[in-house]
VEXDREN-2710 file (C-alpha; in Angstrom, 1 decimal):
% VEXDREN-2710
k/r/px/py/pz
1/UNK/32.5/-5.9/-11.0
2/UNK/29.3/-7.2/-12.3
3/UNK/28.1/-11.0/-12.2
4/UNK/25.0/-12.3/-14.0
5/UNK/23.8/-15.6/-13.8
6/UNK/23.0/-18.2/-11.2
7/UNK/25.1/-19.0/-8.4
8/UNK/25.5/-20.4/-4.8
9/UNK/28.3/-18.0/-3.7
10/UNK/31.0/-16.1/-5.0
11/UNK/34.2/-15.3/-3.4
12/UNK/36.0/-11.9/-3.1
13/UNK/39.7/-11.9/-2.4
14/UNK/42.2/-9.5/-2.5
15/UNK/45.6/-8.9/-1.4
16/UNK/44.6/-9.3/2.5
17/UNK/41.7/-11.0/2.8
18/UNK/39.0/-13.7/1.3
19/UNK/35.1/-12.7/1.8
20/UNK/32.5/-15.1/0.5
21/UNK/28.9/-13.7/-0.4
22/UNK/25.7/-15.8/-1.1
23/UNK/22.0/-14.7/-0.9
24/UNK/20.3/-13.5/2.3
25/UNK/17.8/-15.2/1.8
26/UNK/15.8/-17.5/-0.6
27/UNK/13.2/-16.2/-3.3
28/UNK/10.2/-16.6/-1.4
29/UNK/11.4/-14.7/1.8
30/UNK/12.2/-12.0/-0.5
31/UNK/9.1/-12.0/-2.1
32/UNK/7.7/-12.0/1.3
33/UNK/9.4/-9.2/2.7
34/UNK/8.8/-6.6/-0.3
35/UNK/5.2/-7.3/-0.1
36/UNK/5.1/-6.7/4.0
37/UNK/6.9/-3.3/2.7
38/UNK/4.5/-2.5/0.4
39/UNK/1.7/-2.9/3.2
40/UNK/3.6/-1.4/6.3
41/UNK/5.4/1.7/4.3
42/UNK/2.4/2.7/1.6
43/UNK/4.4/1.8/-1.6
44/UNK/1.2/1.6/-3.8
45/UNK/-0.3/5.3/-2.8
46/UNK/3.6/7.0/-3.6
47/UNK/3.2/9.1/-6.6
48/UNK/5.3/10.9/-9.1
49/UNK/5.2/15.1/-9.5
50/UNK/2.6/14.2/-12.0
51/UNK/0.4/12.0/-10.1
52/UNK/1.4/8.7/-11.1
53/UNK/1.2/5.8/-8.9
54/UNK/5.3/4.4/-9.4
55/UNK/5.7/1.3/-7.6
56/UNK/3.4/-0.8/-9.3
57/UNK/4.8/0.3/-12.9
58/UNK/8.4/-1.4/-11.8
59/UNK/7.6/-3.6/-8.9
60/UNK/7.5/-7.2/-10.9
61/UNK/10.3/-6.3/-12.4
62/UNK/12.4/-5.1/-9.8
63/UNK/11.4/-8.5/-7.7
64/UNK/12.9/-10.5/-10.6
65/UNK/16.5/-8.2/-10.9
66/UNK/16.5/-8.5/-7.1
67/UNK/16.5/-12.0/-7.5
68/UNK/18.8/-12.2/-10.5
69/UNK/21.1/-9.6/-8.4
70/UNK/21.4/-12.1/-5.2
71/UNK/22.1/-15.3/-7.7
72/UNK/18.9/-17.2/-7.2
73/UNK/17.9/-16.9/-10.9
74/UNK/19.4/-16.6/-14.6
75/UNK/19.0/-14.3/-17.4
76/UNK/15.4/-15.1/-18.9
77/UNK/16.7/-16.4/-22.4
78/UNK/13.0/-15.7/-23.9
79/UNK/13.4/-11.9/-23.8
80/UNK/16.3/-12.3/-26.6
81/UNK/14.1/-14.3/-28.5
82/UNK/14.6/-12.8/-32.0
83/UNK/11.8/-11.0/-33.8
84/UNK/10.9/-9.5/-37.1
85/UNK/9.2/-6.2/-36.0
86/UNK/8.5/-5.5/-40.0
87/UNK/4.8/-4.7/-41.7
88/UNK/4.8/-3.0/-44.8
89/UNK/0.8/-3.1/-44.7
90/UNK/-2.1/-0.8/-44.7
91/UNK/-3.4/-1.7/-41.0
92/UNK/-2.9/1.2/-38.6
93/UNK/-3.7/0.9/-35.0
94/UNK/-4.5/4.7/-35.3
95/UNK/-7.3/4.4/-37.9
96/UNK/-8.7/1.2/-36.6
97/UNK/-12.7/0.6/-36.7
98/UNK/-14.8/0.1/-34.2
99/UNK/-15.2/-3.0/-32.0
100/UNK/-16.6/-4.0/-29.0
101/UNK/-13.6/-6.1/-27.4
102/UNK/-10.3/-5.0/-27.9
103/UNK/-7.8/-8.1/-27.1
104/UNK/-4.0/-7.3/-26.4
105/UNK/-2.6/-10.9/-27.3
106/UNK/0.8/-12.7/-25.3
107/UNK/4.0/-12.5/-27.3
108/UNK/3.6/-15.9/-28.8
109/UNK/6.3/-18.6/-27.8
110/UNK/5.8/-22.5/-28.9
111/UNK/2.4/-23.7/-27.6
112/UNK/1.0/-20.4/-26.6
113/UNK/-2.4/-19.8/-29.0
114/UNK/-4.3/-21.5/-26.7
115/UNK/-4.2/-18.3/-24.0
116/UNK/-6.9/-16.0/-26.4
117/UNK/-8.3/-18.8/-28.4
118/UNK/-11.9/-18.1/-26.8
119/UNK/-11.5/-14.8/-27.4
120/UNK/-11.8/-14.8/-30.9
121/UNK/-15.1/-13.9/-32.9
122/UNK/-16.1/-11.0/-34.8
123/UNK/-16.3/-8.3/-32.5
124/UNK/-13.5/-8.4/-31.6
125/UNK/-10.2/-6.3/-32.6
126/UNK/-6.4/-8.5/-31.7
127/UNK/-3.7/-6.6/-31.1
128/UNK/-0.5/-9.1/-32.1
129/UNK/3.1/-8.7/-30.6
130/UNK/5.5/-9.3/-33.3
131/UNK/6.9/-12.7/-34.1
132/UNK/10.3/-14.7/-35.5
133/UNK/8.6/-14.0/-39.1
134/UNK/7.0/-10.7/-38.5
135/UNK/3.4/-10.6/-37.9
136/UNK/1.9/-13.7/-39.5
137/UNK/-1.8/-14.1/-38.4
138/UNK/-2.6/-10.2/-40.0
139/UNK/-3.7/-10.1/-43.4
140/UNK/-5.7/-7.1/-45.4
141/UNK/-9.1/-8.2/-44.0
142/UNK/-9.3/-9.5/-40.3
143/UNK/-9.7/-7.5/-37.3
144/UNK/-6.1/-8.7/-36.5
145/UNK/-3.4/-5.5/-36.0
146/UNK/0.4/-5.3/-35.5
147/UNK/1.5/-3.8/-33.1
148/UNK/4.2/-2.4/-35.5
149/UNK/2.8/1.4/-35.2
150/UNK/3.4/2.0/-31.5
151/UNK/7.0/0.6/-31.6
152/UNK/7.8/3.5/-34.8
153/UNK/5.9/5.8/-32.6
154/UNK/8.1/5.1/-29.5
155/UNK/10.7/5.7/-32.1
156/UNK/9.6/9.1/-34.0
157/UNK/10.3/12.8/-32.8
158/UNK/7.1/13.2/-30.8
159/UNK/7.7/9.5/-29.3
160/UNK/11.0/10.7/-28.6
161/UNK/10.0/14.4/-27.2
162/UNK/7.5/12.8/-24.8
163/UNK/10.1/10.5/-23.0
164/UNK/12.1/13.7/-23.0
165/UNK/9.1/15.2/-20.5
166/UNK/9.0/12.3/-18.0
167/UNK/9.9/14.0/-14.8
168/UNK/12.4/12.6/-12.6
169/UNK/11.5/10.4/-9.6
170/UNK/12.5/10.8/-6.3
171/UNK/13.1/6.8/-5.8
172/UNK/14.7/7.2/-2.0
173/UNK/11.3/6.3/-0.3
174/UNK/11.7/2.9/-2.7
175/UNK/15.4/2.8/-1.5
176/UNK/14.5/3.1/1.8
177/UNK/11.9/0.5/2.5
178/UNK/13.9/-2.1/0.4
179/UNK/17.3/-1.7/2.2
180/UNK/15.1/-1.9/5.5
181/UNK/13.7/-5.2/4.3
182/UNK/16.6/-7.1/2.9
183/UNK/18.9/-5.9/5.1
184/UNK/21.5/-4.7/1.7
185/UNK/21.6/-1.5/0.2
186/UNK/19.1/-1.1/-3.0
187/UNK/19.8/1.6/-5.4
188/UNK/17.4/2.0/-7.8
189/UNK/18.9/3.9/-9.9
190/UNK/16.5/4.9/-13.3
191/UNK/14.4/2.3/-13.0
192/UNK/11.3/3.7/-11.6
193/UNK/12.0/6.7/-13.9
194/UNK/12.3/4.2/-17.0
195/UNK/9.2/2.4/-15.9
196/UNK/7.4/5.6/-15.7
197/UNK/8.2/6.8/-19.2
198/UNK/7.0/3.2/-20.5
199/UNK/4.1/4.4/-18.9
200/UNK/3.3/7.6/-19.9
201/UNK/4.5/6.4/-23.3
202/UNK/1.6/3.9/-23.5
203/UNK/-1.2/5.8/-22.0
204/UNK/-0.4/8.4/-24.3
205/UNK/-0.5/6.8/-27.9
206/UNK/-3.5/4.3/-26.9
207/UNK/-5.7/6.5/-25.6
208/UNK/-6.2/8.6/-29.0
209/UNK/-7.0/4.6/-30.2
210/UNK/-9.7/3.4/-28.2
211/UNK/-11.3/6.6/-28.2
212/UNK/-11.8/5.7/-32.0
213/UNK/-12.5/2.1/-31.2
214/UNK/-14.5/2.6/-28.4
215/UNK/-14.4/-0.6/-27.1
216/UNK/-16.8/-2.0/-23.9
217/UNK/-13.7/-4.1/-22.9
218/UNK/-10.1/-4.4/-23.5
219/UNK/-8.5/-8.1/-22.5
220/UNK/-4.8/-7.5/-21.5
221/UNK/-2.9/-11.1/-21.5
222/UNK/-0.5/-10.0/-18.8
223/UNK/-1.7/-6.7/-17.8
224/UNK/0.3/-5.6/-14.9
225/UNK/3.2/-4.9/-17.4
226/UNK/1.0/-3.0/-19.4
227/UNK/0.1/-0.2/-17.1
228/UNK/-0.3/2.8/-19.7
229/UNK/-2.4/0.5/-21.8
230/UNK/-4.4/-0.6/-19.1
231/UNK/-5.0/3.4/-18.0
232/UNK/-5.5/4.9/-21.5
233/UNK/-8.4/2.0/-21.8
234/UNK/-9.9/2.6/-18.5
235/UNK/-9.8/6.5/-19.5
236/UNK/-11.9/5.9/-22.6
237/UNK/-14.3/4.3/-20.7
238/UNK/-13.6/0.4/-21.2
239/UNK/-13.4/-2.0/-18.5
240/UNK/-10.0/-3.6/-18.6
241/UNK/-10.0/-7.4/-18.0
242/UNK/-6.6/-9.5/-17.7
243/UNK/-6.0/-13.0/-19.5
244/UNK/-4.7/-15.6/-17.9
245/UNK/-1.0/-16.4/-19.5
246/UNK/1.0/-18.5/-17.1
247/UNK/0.1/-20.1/-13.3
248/UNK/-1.1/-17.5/-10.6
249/UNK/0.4/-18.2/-7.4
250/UNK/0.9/-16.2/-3.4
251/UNK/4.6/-16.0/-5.0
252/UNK/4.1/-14.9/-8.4
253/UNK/5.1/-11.2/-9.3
254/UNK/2.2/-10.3/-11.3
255/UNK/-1.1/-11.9/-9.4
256/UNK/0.1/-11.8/-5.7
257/UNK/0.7/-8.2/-4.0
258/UNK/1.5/-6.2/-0.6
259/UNK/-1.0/-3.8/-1.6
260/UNK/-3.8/-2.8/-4.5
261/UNK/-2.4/-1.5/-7.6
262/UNK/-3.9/1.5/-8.8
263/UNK/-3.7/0.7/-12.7
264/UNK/-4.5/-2.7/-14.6
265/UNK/-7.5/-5.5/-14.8
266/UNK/-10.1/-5.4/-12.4
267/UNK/-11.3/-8.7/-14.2
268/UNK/-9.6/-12.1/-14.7
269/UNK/-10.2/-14.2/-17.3
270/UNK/-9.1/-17.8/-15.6
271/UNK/-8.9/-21.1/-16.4
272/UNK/-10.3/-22.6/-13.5
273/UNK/-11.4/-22.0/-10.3
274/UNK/-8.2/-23.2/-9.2
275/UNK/-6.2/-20.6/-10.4
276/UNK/-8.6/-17.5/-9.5
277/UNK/-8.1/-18.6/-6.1
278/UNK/-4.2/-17.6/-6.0
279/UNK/-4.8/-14.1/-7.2
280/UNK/-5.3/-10.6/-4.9
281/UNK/-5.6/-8.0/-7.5
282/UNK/-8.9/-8.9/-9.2
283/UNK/-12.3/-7.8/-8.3
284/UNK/-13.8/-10.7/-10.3
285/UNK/-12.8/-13.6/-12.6
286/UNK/-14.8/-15.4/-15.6
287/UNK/-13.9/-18.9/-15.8
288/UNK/-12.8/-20.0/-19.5
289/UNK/-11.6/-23.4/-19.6
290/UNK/-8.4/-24.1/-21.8
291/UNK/-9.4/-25.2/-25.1
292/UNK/-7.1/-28.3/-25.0
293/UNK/-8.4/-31.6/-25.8
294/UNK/-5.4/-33.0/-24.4
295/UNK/-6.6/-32.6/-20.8
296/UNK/-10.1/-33.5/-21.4
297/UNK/-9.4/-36.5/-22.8
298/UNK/-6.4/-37.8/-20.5
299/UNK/-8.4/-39.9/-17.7
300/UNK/-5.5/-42.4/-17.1
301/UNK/-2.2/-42.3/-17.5
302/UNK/-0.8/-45.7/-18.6
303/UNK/3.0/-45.9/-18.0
304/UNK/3.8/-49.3/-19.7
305/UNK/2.7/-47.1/-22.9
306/UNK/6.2/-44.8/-22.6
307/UNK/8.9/-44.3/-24.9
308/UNK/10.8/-42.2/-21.6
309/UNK/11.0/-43.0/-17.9
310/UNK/11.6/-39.1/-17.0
311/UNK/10.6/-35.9/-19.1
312/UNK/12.6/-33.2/-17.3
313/UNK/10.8/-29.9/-18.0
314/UNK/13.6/-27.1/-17.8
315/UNK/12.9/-23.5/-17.0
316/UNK/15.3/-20.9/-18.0
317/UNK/15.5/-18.9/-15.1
318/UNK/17.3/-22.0/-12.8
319/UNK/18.4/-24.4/-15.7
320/UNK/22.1/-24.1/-14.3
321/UNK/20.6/-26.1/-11.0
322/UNK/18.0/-28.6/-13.1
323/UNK/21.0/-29.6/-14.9
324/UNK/22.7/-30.6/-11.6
325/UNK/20.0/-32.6/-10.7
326/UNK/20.4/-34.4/-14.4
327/UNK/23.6/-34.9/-13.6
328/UNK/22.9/-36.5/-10.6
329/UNK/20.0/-38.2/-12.2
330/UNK/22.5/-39.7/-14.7
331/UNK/25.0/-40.6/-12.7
332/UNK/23.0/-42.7/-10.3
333/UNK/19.9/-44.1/-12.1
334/UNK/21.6/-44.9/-15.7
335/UNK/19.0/-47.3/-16.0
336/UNK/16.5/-44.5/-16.7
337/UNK/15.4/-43.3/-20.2
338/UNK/15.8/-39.5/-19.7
339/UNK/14.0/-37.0/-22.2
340/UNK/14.8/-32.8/-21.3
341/UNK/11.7/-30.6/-22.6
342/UNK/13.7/-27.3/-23.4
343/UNK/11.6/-24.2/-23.1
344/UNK/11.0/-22.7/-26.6
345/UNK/13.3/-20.1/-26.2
346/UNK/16.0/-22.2/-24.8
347/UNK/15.6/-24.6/-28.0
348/UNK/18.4/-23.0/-30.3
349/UNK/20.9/-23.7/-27.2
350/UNK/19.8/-26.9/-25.4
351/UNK/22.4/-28.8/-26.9
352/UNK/24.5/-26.5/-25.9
353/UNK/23.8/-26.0/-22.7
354/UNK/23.6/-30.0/-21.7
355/UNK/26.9/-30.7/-23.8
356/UNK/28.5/-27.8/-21.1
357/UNK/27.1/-29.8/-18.6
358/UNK/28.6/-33.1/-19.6
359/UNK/25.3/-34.4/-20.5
360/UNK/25.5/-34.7/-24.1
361/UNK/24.5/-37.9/-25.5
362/UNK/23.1/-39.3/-21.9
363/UNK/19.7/-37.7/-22.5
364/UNK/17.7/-37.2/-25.3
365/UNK/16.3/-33.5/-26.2
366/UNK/12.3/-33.7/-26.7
367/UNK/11.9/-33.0/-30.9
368/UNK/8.0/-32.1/-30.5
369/UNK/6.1/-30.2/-28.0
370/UNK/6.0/-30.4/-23.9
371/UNK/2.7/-31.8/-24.0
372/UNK/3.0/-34.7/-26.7
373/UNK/6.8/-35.1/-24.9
374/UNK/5.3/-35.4/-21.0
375/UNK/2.6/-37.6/-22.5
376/UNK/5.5/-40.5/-23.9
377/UNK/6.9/-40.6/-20.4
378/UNK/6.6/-42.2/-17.4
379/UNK/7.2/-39.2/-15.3
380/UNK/7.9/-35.3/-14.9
381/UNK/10.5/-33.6/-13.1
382/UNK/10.8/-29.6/-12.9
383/UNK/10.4/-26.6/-11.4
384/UNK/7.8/-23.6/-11.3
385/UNK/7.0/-24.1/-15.1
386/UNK/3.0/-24.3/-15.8
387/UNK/4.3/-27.3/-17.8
388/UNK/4.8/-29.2/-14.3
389/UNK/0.6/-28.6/-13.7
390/UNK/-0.2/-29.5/-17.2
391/UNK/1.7/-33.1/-16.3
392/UNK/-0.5/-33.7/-13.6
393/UNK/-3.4/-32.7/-15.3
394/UNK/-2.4/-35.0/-18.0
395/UNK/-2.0/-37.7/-15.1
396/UNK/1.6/-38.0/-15.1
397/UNK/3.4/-38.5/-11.8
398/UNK/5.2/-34.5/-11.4
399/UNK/8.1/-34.2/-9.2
400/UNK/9.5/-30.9/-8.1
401/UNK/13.2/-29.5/-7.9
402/UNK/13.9/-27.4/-4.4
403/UNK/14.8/-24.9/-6.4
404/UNK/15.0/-20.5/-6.1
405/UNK/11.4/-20.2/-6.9
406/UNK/9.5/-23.8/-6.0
407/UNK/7.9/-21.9/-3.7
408/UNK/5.2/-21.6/-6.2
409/UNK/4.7/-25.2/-5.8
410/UNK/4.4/-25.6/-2.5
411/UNK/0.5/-25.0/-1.8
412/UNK/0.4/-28.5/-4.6
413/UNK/3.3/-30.4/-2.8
414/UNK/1.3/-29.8/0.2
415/UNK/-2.1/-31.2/-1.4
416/UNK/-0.5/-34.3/-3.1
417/UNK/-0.5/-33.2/-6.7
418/UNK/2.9/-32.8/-7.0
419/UNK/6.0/-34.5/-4.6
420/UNK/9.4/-33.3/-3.8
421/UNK/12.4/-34.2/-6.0
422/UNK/15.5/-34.1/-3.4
423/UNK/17.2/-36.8/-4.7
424/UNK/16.7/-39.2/-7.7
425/UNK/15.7/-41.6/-5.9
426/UNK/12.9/-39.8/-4.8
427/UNK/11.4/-40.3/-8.5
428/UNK/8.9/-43.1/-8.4
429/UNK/5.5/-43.6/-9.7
430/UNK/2.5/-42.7/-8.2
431/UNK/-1.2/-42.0/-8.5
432/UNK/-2.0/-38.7/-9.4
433/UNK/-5.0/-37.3/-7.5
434/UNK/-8.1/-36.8/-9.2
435/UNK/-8.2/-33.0/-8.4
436/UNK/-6.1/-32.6/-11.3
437/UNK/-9.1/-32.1/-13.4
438/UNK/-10.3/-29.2/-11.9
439/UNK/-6.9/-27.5/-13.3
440/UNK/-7.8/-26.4/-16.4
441/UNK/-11.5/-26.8/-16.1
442/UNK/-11.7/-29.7/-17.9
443/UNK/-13.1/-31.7/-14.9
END
């Protein structure tokens, strides 16, 4: 039997007896425990036959199936976000010219340009993901590449030969450390193995690259899950440097660890101070202020200007539990103008989702962005979504859902910048401190 989704508890009954199962514990004890794992049992310094480090290539994703596993969190709907991966161009990664930055840009989603926007100039080579409509930002003449020839290469005979040649991995010293800290039995099954070929994969194909490009630098948004990239760079001599894509936090997989990863940035580019402060995997950080005028220019937040009393700013991985708070929300404060902020790859289902949830026609869905949408509205509601700190940094009053994974947001509950959402009564207005413009360095 095999159940996906989020839930509280299921129970198991049979022809003798009734057995209910719920999580052991909540997501940031499990995140706590793997990294005191990590530290007391050596995880980071485990290597393959080959000498590969393996538990950093699957780690952040293993901490989000465990989670999925025990019911805490959903499927992420924006890794079925459809793509065209289709370029019938001349632009080859493999005959690419020389440049002195070599930028890896985030798979963009909505509002997401802003994450290499100061990163752009003309020394510097970007390497797109593919999008909806193929890959619309390369033409014949900028330094702007597909990433198109190292998904066929994955694909051809030799692609196909090398994953053949990943060796298998003894995952039982994994297993062991796991089922010791979370008190169930963990099988791993392939996924260090699969992690691994990804890997090898990677370092192989990009290291041919930027020993043609030769680059002094290559900027990775996200680089923990692009391990092989990140070692085929550091092989040909570049220093590899991580973008910041999405809030650092002590509980986020990819910036908070038991141990030191042996592959990736030893640089982040951060938006503020603020946020380099919540990593422990970076030997140094540039600050590079988000290139929004947005923040810069909201000093005050005038609520008598507001179309909505509540923007509720869902998050795919616990939407099943904001919804319940809506519901409540509703039910007992029908007074309030309520506005839901879908995440860009929940957009094509919203109305699904709230009309499943009885909520259809008692809120509105937000037609234009999160920002413009939180900036019409008298307050924010949500979870670990960076959309919850760009509300407060735009000045709007930001409540937080006790949900699987608001531990994120507990260092700003703590500090005043955001307040707890229990109840919806809880949701009144209130006067957002003026360390919110230090976010995004805008202050």
């Amino acid at each position: 039997m095999s159940i996906r989704g989020e839930y509280d508890w299921v129970v198991l009954r049979d022809a003798q007896s009734e057995r209910r199962i719920s999580a052991p514990y909540s997501y940031g004890e499990i995140f706590e425990r793997i990294c005191d794992a990590e530290r007391s049992r050596g995880l980071f310094e485990i290597t393959s036959r080959n000498g590969v480090y393996l538990w950093e290539l699957g780690r952040s994703a293993l901490i989000i199936q465990l989670v999925e596993a025990a019911g805490l969190w959903g499927p992420n709907e924006a890794l079925g976000s459809q793509t065209l991966d289709a370029y019938d161009g001349p632009k080859r990664l493999t005959t690419a010219p020389r440049a002195r930055r070599v930028v890896f840009d985030y798979a963009r989603r909505g509002q997401s340009g802003y994450r290499t926007a100061a990163h752009v100039d003309d020394e510097t080579l970007f390497v797109v993901q593919p999008e909806a409509t193929g890959y619309p930002e390369v033409d014949d003449t900028n330094l702007v590449y597909p990433f198109y020839e190292f998904n066929r290469w994955r694909e051809s005979l030799r692609g196909r030969w090398s994953q053949l040649r990943v060796p298998e991995v003894d995952a039982r010293p994994f297993e062991a450390a796991l089922t010791e800290a979370l008190g169930v039995r963990v099988d791993l099954g392939d996924h260090l193995r699969n992690r691994l070929a990804k890997f090898l994969a990677e370092r192989e194909f990009w290291t041919p690259v930027f020993e043609r490009v030769k680059p002094e630098e290559v900027l990775i948004a996200s680089s923990h899950w692009w391990a092989g990239i990140a070692a085929a760079a550091e092989r040909s001599g570049a220093r590899v440097s991580d973008i910041q894509y999405a809030l650092t936090s002590h509980y986020a997989p990819s910036f908070w660890f038991g141990s030191t990863p042996h592959y990736g940035a030893t640089r982040l580019y951060a938006w503020s101070e603020y946020w380099a402060a919540r990593t422990n995997v970076y030997q140094e950080h540039v600050i590079v202020p988000r290139q929004q005028e947005e923040f810069a220019a909201s000093r005050l937040h005038n609520a008598e200007k507001h179309v909505w009393d509540v923007c509720v700013i869902a998050q795919p991985r616990v939407l099943r539990r904001i919804l319940a708070f809506v519901q409540d929300l509703v039910r007992e404060r029908p007074d309030l103008k309520v506005i839901v902020a879908p995440h860009p790859a929940q957009r094509l289902i919203i109305a699904d989702e709230l009309a499943a949830a009885g909520l259809a026609g008692k809120v509105a869905i937000a037609e234009d962005d999160t920002l413009t949408t939180i900036g019409r509205s008298a307050l924010s509601v949500g979870t670990f979504s960076t959309s919850l700190w760009e509300s407060a940094a735009l000045g709007c009053p930001t409540y937080v859902i006790p949900v699987p994974g608001y531990e994120e947001t507990l260092q700003d509950i703590e500090s005043g910048l955001f307040r707890l959402a229990s109840s919806p009564y809880d949701l009144v207005p209130y006067d957002v401190p003026e360390s919110r413009h230090a976010i995004f360095g805008n202050g």
